[in-house]
N, C-alpha and C positions, 0 to 999 in steps of 0.2 A: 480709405480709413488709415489714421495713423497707428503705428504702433510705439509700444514701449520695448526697446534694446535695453536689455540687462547685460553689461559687459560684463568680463571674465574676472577684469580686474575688482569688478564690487561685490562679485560673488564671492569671491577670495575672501574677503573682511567680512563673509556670513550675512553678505542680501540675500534671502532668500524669497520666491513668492511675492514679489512685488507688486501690486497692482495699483492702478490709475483708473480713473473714469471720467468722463464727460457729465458733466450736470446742466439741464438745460431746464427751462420750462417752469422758472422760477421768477419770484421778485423779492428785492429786499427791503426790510420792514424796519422801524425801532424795536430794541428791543421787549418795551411794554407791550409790541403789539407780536410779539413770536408765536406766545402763548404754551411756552416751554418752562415756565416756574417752579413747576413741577420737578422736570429734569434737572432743572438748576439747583434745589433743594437739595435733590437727592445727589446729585454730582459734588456737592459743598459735603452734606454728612459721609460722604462717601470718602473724601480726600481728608477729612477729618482722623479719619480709622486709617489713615495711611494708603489707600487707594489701591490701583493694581502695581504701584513699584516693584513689591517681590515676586510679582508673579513671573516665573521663566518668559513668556511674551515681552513684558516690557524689561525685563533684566538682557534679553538679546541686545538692544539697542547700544546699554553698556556694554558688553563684548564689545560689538563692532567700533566703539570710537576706541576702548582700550588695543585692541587690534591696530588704530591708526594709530598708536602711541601718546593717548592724551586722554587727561582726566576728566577731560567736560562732562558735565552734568548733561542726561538727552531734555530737551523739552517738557518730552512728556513728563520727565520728576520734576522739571521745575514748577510745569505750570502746577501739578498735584501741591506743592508745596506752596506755593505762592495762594492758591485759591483756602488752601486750610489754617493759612495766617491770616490771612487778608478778604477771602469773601470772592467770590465770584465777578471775575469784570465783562460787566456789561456793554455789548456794541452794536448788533443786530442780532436778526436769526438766523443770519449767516456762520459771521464767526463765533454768533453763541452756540449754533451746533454742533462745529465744528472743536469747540473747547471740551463740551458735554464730551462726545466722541473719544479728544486726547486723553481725558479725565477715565472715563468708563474702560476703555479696554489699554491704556498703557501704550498706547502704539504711538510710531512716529509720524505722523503725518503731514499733509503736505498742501496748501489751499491757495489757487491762482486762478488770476483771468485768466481765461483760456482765447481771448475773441483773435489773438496773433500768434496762435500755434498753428502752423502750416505744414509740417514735416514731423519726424519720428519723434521721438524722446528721446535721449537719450541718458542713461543711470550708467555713470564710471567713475573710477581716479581722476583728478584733475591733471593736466600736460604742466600746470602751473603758469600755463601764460593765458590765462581765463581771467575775466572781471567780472564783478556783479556791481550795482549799485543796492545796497543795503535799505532794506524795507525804513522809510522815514527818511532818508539821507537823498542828498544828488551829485553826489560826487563817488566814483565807483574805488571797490577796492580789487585788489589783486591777491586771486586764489592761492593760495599754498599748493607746492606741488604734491600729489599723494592723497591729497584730501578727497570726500565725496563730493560729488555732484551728477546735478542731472539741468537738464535745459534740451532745447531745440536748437539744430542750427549753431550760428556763435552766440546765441543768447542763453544764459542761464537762467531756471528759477529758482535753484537754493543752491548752499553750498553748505558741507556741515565737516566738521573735523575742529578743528583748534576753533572756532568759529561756527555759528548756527545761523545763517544768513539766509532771507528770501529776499525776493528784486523786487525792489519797490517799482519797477518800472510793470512791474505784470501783476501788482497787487489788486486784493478785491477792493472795488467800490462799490459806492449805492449805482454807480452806472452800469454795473458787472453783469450782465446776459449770460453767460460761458465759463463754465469753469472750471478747471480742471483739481480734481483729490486725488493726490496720492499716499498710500500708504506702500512706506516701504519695505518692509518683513523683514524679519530674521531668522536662525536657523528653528527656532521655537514656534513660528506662526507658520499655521497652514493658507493655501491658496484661501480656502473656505474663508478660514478666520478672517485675512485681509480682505475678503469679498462682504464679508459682513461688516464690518467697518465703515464701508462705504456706504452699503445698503441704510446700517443705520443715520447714518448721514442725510439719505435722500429720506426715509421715515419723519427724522425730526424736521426736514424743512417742508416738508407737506402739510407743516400743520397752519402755515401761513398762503402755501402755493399749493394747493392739491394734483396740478399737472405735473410735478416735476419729474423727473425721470434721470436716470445716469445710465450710460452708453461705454462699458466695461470697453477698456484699448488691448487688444492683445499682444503677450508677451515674449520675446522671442532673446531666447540667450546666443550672445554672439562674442568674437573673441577679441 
């Protein structure tokens, strides 16, 4: 069983309570056929009324890049904001879950094939001599040092700091079997919270796969 290494240095920038999980036992669908409309409705009026932006949960996330010295916007507010001008975008009931999810609890999250993870996680600083190839792109770029990231091995799946980057090379497809969710925490989110997170995740895609299941990685702080 792999696990998740939370290095010293991301704990330092207020990661706290990380968790990952396996997702298996699933298929993916259009998104007319998810059968989450419902969630999508209420995830739209929800981000309407300003979402969970202020809540300390999703206000950690700002800490932590301010901590890295930079104004970025996390994710989770933009897609809130994006979905409250513009309307929900629809893709499956993969990544429609997974939007529901950012939308619903403010969190940072984190959504990959998993079918070529072999070895641990890894959540730290970048050395800065790290590449990703950027989600839609095929030419890689090169990490800033100091920044977050996490990956296996010499492969990365995201990188966030000056930049909000996942690898298109481990991206979900309609081929995608295996997959890994991460939520990465902060000093605001308990283990629980992040555990539900995920739970909720595996809830909403039961409504198209009723087997599905997620296979919690455990977590282990090292220096």
């Amino acid at each position: 069983m792999i696990a998740l290494k939370l290095h010293a240095s991301a704990a330092e920038l207020g990661i706290e309570n990380p968790v990952a999980c396996l997702i298996r036992k699933f298929e993916i669908v259009p998104s007319h056929l998810a059968g989450l409309d419902d969630e999508v409705a209420s995830a739209v009026a929800f981000a309407q009324r300003g979402g969970a932006l202020d809540a300390p949960t999703a206000m950690g996330f700002v800490e932590v890049l301010r901590r890295l010295g930079y104004q970025t916007v996390p994710a989770g507010h933009r897609l809130t904001k994006r979905v409250a001008e513009k309307g929900f975008p629809r893709y499956n009931n993969v990544i429609d879950a997974c939007n529901i999810c950012s939308l619903e609890f403010g969190a940072g999250l984190g959504l990959h094939d998993a079918t070529a993870i072999t070895s641990d996680l890894e959540l730290y600083r970048a050395k800065g001599t790290e590449q990703i190839i950027p989600l839609g792109k095929d030419k890689p770029k090169s990490v800033r040092v100091g920044d977050l990231a996490y990956g296996f091995g010499d492969q990365l799946l995201a990188w966030l700091g000056s930049e909000d980057v996942d690898s298109n090379v481990h991206k979900v497809t309609e081929g995608s079997r295996y997959l890994l969710f991460m939520v990465l925490g902060n000093r605001h989110t308990t283990a629980a919270f992040n555990r539900s997170v995920c739970l909720r995740m595996v809830h909403l895609m039961k409504r198209t796969s009723p087997g599905t299941y997620a296979q919690f990685v455990p977590t282990e702080r090292v220096t």
